[in-house]
N, C-alpha and C positions, 0 to 999 in steps of 0.2 A: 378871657382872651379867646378870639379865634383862631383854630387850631391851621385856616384856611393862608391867615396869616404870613406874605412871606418872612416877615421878620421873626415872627414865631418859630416857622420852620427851621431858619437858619440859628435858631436859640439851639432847638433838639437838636441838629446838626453837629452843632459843637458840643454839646453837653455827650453826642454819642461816641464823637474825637477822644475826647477827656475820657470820655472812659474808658475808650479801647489803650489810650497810651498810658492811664492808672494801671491795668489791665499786664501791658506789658512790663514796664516797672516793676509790677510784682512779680514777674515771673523771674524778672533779673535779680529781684533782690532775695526771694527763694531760692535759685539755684546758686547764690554767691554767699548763703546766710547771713542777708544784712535784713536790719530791720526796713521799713518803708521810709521810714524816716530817715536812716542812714543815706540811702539812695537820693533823696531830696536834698541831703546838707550835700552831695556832692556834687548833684546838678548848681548848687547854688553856688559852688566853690569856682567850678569851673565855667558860667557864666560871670563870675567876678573876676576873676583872672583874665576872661575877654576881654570885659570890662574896662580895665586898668584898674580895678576896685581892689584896694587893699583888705583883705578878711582876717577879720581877728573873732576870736572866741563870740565876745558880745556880738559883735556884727551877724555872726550867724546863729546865734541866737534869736536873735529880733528879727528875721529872714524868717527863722524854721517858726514861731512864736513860742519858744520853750524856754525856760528857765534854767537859770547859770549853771546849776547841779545837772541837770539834764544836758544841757550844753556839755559840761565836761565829760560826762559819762560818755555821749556820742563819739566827744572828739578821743578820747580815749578805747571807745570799740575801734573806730577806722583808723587811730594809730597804732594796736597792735594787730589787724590785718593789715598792715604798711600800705592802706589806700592814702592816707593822708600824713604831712609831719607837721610838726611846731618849731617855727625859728623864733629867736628874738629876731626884736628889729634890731637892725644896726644904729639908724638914728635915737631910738629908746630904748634902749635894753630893759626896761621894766616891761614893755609891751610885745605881748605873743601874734605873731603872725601865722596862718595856716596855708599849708601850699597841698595841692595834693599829688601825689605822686604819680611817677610814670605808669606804673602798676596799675592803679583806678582808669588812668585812660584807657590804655589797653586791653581793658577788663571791660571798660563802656565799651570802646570801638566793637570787641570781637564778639559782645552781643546783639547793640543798636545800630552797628557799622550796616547791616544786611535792608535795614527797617529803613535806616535813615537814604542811603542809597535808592532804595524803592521811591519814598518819596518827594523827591530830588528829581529822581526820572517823572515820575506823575506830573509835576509842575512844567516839565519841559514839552507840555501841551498847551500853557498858557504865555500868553504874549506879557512883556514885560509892564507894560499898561498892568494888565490886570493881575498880574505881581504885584505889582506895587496897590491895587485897590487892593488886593485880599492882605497883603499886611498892613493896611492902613486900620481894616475890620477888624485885626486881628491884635494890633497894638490898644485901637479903642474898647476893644470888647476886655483885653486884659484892666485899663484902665478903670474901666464899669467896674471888674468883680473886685480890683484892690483898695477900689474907695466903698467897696459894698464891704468889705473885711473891714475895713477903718471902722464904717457907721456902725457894723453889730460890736466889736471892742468896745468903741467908745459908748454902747449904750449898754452895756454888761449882758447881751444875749448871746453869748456866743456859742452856746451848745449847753 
């Protein structure tokens, strides 16, 4: 490929995004002693909760791609740091639901609150038009990499 490429460019672009904000993550999940993975099962908690997505154990399992033991392990690191708890449902009492706590948020905000606010202002130089193209790019491009995660699964090369 040429490197002259605008679509190229804007490849590296994001690819240098993603890693400044992996970059940051870890800094949060160091100085909070979570694992990277910890940090991920919670971002995934709290966009399901926007969501109206019900999360249960498996559910965030098959989010993080980790196995049920692994799942539980998790879910048990972030419920003895009280970031997250386990209810039953009330409609199924055999079935575990996961909420995460006020604590996790507050603990998100008062480190990515400074980052996120930065970024919020940077966009308040772009018109609403092209709001809406860069999440149009930015919805597609997520779509590219989760059917690129599908096709290495389903052909058993995943690392």
């Amino acid at each position: 490929m040429d490197d002259r490429d605008p679509a190229l460019q804007l490849v590296h672009v994001l690819r240098a995004v993603t890693v400044e904000l992996d970059l940051f993550a870890a800094e949060f999940a160091d100085a909070n002693s979570l694992h990277p993975t910890d940090v991920r099962a919670l971002i995934q908690l709290l966009d399901a909760d926007r969501a109206g997505i019900t999360a249960t154990p498996g559910w965030l399992g098959a989010q993080l791609g980790v196995n049920s033991a692994s799942t539980t392990a998790l879910i048990d690191r972030l419920e003895r740091l009280g970031l997250v708890r386990r209810e039953r449902d009330t409609r199924d009492r055999r079935r575990v639901l996961l909420a995460v706590e006020e604590r996790a948020v507050a603990l998100g905000w008062s480190f990515f609150g400074p980052l996120i606010h930065e970024m919020v202002s940077a966009m308040g130089s772009f018109d609403e038009a092209e709001l809406a193209t860069v999440r149009r790019f930015l919805l597609a491009m997520r779509d590219v990499v989760t059917a690129g995660r599908q096709t290495q699964r389903d052909s058993g090369d995943g690392g």
